[in-house]
N, C-alpha and C positions, 0 to 999 in steps of 0.2 A: 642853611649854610650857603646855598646857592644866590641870595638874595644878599645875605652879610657878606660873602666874597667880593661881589661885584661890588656895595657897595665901598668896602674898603678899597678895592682897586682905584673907583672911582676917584674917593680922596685923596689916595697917593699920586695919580695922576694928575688933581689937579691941584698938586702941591708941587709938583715941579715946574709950574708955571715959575715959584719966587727963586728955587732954589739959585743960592749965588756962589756954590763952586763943588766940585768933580765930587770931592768926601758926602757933601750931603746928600748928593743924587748917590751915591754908593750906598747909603744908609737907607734911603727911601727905596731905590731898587731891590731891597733886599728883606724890605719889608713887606715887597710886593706876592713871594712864594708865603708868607702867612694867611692871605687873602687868596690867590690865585688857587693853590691846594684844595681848601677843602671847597672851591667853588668848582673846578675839577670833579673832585669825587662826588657833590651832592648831582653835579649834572648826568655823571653817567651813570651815578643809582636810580636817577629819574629812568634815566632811558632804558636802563636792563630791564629795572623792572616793569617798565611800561607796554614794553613786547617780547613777544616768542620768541622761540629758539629757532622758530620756521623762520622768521627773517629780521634777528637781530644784529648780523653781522650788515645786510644792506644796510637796517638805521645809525647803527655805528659808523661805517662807512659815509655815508651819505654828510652825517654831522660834521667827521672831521672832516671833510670835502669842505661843506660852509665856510667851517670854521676855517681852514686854509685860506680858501678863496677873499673870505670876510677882511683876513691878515696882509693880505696882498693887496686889494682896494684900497682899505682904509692907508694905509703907509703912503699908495699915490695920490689919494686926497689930501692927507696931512701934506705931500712935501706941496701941493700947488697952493694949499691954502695958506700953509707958511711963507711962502715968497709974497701973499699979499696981508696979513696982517701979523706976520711973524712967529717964530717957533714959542714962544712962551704963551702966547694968544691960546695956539693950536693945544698945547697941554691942557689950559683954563679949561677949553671946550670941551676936549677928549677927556676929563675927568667929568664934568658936568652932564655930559652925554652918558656919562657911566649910571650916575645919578640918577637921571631921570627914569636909565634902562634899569636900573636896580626900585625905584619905585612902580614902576611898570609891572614890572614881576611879583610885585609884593603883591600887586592887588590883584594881579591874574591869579596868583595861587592862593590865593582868599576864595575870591569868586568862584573856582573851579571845583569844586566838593565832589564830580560827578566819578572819578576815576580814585578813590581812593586804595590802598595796598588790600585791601580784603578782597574790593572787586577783579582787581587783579588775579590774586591767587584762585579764585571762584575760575575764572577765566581761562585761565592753563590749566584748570583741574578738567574743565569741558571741552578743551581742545583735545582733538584727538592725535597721537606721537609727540605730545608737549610732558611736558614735567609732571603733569597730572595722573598718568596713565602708567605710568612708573611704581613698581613698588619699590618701597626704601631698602638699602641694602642693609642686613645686620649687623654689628659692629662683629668685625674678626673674619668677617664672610669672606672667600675670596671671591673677586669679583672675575 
């Protein structure tokens, strides 16, 4: 999901390169939460599940920090880059950029086999005050 997000963002971004008036950017912006969504949720199912409870709130934190940071850069590259080969230019690039980051990903989470959700769960079960160490409550129990 996180690799079809991005790359459908990428298309739509670089479909506003042609777009020739306000309606059809309305219709392509708005095609945009079909793709951003579930690229959204498959990124923070990576992340939950990828770390403890001991320090999931720093890597949560941490991310949407980038991610902020990432949103504020890129917009001041795009406006200098647009003054010299123009805002249409800048879309081409910014979806093709998306592209290349959405094939990038593909092949990293190919490659990567070594963290899969079993080992995960193995992992919090060994940690000690993580989720492992917990017994399950019974249904109707109060807690």
């Amino acid at each position: 999901m996180a690799v079809g997000g991005l790359a459908g963002v990428g298309v739509l971004i670089a479909c506003l390169f042609a777009v020739p008036s306000v309606w059809f950017l309305l219709v392509i912006t708005f095609g945009f939460g079909w793709f951003v969504t579930p690229a959204q949720a498959a990124t923070q199912t990576i992340v939950q599940s990828a770390t403890t409870d001991a320090v999931r709130g720093r890597v949560i934190g941490a991310l949407q920090a980038s991610m902020s940071t990432t949103q504020i850069v890129s917009i001041a590259v795009a406006g200098v880059v647009a003054s010299v080969i123009g805002i249409r230019q800048v879309f081409l690039a910014g979806g093709l950029i998306c592209l290349v980051a959405a094939g990038i990903a593909a092949a990293l989470f190919r490659m990567d086999r070594r963290r899969q959700p079993a080992d995960v769960a193995q992992a919090r079960a060994e940690a000690p005050g993580e989720r492992g160490d917990r017994q399950p409550i019974a249904p109707g129990a109060a807690s």
